[in-house]
N, C-alpha and C positions, 0 to 999 in steps of 0.2 A: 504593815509588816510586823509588827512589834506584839500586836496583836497573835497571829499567827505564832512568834518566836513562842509567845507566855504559852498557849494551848498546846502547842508542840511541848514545851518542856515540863508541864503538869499533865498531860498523858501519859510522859515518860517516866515523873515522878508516882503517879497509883500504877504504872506496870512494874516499877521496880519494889514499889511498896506492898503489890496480890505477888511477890514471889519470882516475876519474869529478871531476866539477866539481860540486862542491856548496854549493848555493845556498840560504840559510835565511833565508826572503822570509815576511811578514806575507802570505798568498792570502786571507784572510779567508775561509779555507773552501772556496772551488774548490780544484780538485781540483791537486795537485804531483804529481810524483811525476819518474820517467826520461824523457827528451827526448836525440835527437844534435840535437847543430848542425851538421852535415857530419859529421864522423868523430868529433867531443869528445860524448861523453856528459855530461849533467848533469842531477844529483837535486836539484827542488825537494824542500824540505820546508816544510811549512806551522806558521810559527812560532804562527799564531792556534791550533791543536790543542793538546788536551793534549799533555803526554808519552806517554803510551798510545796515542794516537791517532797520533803523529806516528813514530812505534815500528810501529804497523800497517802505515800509507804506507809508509814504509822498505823495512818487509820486503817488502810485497807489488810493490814496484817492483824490489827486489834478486833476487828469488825469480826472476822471470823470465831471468836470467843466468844464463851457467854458471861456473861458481866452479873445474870441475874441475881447471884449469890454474893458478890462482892460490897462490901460495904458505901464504895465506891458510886455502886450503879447507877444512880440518878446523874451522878458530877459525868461519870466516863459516859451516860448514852447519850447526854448532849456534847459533850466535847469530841465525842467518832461523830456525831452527824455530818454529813456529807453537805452542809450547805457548804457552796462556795465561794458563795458573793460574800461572807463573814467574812472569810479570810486572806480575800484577795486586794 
């Protein structure tokens, strides 16, 4: 788990470091995830979720960006990969 928590919270540190706004709101379960508000992007994440859960959201809102310009890119395409056995 602990594992999980670190890569959940350094995805959220290079999203909030390329610009995005992220916001870590109780959704009691509806759905978070990437929203603009004009031009600012901002990633709920749903604090009611597990860790794992809120690690899914993440990636699967992150996934649809493109990373390839970010300085980041190498660190963020392995921490979105979708293995699951890493994090479970």
């Amino acid at each position: 788990m602990l594992q999980t928590l670190e890569r959940l919270e350094r995805i959220l540190e290079i999203a909030s470091d390329e610009g995005i706004s992220v916001r870590c709101e109780w959704l009691g379960g509806v759905r978070g995830g990437l929203v603009r508000l004009g031009k600012t992007p901002i990633l709920f994440v749903d604090e009611s979720l597990s860790v794992p859960d809120q690690l899914d959201q993440v990636r699967d809102s992150l996934t649809l960006l493109d990373w390839t310009e970010s300085e980041w890119w190498n660190e963020m395409s392995s921490l979105l990969e979708l293995d699951s056995e890493q994090d479970h």
